[in-house]
C-alpha positions in Angstrom: -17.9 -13.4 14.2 -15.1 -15.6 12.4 -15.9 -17.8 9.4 -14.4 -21.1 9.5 -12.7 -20.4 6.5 -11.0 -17.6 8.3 -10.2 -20.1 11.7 -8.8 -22.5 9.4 -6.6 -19.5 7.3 -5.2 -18.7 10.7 -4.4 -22.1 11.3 -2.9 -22.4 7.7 -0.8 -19.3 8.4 0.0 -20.2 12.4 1.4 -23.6 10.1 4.0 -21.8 7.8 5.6 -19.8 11.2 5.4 -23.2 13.5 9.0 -24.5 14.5 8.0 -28.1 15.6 10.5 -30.8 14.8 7.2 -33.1 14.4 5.4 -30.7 11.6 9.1 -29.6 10.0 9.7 -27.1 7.8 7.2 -26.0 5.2 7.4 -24.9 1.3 4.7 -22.1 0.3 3.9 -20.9 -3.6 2.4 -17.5 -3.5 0.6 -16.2 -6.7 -1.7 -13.7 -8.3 -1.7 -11.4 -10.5 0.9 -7.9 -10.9 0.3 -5.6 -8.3 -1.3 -8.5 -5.9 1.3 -8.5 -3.2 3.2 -11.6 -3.4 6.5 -10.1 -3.2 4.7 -7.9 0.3 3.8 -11.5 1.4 8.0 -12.0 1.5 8.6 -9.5 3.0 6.1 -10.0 5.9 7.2 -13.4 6.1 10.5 -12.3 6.2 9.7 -9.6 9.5 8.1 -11.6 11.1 10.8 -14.4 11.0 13.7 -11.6 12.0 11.7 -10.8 14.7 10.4 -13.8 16.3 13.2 -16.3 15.2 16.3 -13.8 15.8 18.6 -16.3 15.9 18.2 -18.4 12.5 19.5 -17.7 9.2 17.2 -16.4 6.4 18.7 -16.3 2.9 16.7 -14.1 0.3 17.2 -14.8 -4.0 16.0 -11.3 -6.0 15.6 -10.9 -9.6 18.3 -9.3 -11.7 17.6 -6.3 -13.5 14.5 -5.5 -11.5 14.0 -3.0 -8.5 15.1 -4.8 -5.7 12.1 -5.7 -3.0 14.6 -6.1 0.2 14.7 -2.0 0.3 10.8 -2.5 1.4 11.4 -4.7 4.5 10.3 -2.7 7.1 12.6 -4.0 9.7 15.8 -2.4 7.5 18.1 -5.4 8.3 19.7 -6.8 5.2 22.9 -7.5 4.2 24.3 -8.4 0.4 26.9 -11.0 -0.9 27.5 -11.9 -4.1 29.5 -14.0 -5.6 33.0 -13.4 -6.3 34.2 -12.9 -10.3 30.4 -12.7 -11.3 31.0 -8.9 -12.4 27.8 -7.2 -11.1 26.9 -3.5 -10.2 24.0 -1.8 -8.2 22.6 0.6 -10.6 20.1 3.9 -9.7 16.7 3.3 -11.7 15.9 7.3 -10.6 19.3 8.3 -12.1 19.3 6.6 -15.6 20.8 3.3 -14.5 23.5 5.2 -12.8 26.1 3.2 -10.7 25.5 3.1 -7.1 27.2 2.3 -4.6 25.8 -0.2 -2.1 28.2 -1.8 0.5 28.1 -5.8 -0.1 30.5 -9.1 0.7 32.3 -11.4 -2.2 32.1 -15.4 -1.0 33.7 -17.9 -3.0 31.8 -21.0 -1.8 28.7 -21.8 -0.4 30.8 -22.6 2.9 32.2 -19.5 3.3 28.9 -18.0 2.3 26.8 -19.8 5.2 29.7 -18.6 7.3 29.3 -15.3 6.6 25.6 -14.7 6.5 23.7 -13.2 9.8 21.1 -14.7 11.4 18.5 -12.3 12.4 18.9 -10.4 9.2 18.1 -10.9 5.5 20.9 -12.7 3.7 20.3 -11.1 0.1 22.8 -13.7 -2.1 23.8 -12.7 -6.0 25.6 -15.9 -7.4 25.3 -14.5 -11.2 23.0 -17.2 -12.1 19.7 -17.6 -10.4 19.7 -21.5 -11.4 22.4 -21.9 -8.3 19.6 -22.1 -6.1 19.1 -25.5 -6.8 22.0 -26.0 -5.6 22.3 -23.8 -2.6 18.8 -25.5 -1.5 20.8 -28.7 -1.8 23.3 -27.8 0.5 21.1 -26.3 3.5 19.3 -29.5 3.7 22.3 -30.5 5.4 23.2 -28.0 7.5 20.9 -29.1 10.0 19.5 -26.2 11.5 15.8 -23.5 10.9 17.0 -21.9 8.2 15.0 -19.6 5.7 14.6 -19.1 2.2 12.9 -16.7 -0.1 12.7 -16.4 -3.7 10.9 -14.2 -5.3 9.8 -15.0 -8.7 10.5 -18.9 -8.1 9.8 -19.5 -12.4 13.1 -18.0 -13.0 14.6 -20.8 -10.3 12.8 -24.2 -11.7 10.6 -22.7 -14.9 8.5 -24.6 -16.8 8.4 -26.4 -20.4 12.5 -27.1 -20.2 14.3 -30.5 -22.0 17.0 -32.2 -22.4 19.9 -31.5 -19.7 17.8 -28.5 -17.6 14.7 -30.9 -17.6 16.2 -33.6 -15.6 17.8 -31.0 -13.5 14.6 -29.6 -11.9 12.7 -33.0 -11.9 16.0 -34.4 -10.3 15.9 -31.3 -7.8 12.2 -31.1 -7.4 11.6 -34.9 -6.5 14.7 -35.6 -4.6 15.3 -32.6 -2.5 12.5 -30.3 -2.5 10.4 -33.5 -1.0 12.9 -33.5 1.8 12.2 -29.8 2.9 10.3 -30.9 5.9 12.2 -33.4 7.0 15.2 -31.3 7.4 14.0 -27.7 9.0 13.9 -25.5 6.1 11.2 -23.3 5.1 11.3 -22.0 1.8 8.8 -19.5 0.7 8.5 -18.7 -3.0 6.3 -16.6 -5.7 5.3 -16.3 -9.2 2.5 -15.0 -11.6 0.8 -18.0 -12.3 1.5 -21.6 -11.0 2.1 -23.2 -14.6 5.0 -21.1 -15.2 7.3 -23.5 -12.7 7.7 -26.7 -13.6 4.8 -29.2 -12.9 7.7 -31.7 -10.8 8.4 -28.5 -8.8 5.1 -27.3 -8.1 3.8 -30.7 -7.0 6.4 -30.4 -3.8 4.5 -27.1 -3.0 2.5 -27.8 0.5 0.9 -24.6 1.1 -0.4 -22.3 -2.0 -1.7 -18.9 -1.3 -3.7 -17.3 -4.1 -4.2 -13.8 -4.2 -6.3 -11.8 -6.5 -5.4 -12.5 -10.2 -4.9 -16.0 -9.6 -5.3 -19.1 -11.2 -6.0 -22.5 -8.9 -6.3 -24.8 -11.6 -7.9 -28.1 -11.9 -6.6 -29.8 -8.8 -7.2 -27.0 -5.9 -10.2 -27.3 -4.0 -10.0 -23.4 -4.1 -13.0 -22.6 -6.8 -11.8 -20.0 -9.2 -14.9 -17.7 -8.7 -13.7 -17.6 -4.6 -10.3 -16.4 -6.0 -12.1 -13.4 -8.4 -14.3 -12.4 -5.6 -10.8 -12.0 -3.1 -10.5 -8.3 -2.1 -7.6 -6.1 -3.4 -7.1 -2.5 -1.0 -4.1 0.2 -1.0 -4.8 0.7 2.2 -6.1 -2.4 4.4 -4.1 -5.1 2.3 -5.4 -7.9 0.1 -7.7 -11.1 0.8 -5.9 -14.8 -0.1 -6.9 -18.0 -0.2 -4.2 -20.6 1.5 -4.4 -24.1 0.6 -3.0 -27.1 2.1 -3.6 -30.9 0.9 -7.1 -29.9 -0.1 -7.7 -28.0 3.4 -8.2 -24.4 3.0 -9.4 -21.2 4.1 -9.1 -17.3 3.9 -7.1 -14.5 5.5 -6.0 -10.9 5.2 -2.5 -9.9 4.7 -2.8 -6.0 6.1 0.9 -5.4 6.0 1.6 -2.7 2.9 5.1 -2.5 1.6 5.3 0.5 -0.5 8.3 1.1 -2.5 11.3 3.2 -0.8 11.8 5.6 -3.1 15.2 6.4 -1.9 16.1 2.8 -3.0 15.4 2.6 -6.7 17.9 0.5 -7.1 18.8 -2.8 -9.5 21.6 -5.3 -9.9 23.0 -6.4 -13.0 26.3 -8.0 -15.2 28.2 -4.9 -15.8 29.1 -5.5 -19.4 30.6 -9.0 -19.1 27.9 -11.1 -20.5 25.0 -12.8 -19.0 26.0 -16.0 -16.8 26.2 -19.2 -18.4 22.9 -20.9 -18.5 24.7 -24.3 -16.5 24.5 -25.5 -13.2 27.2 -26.3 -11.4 28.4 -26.7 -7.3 30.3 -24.2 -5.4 31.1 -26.4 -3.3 34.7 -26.6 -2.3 35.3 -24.4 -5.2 38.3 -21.8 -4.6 
């Protein structure tokens, strides 16, 4: 028999994947501790978009320096672009950080960018600075159309405990753009360790959480923290999560496992020119 925590997860879940002009798009937080799943979330996210939304754009921001988790989509279709003059390689984790060769697009602007990206696929973008989000974020609220985003590891995208110039950057972001993510079709789907390691501005804008095991509600989720240590974690059959909207929440099972491909051990990285600057800046129009 289902719980009404698990009828009101499904409806929670049927509520991130609804395209209806009168609920709009939707902006999820997904996190637990290492080893929970909240990059597998992505990617499920991410199949099931390609495969029931096959005509809308999905944009996907990975961490540098870190075993990329698009090799894991199960649905193989993925595409690269990187920024142009950025200097980064692919390197082979298996082969001691050996260069590797994986085929990719330059763009110049975020123009020619949205121009170039698939719909139907994953559009895996490398602009040398994972703080261009903001910016890109900006720019798809205009475009007008469904259009996807994930990030994994959002902290690296709007962290907390900034000042000064990067401070009023996210808060400026956060309370001016990320608010109108509804209103203007995008769903953006993001994770992290814990929830106070993104700025508090940022985090307030999230609608849905989903807490896996390891996680850490806090103070203003009706989610208890004993429900979240008593969430089942299995290899097998997937993990238990909490999802929680506006103080309405209830309880699911993700079952989708996304083992690593071990073929794809792979990384991306400055090749020996320096990290990027640590500025933001728009692309747009930019030649």
């Amino acid at each position: 028999m289902t719980s009404k925590l698990e009828i009101i997860g499904m409806e929670l879940l049927k509520r991130i994947h609804l395209h209806d002009y009168d609920s709009g798009g939707v902006f999820t937080l997904t996190t637990g501790a290492q080893g929970s799943a909240k990059s597998a979330i992505l990617l499920s996210f991410t199949d099931y978009t390609i495969k029931h939304h096959p005509n809308e754009k999905i944009f996907w921001s990975e961490c540098y320096k870190a075993p990329l988790q698009i090799f894991k989509l199960k649905t193989k279709k993925y595409d690269f672009y990187i920024k142009e003059d950025t200097h980064l390689i692919f390197r082979e984790r298996n082969k001691k950080l050996e260069q590797k060769k994986i085929p990719y697009t330059f763009f110049k602007t975020y123009d020619e960018l949205y121009e170039l990206s698939k719909p139907g696929r994953a559009n895996v973008v490398f602009f040398g600075n994972r703080l261009y989000w903001m910016d890109y974020i900006e720019y798809l609220l205009e475009i007008g159309e469904w259009t996807h985003i994930f990030i994994d590891e959002f902290s690296e995208i709007c962290p907390a405990y900034q000042s000064g110039d990067m401070w009023k950057r996210i808060k400026d972001f956060s309370n001016m753009k990320l608010k109108d993510i509804r209103k203007c079709m995008l769903n953006v789907h993001t994770n992290t360790q814990q929830p106070p390691n993104i700025d508090d501005s940022a985090r307030k804008q999230v609608m849905i959480n989903i807490f896996l095991p390891g996680a850490r509600p806090g103070k203003n989720s009706r989610v208890m923290q004993k429900a979240v240590d008593n969430l089942t974690q299995d290899k097998v059959y997937g993990n238990s999560a909490y999802l929680d909207s506006s103080g309405k929440f209830g309880r699911t099972q993700f079952t989708d496992i996304y083992k690593p491909d071990r073929k794809y051990h792979i990384d991306i990285t400055y090749n020996g020119m320096g990290e990027r600057p640590y500025l933001i800046s728009s692309l747009k129009g930019e030649t």
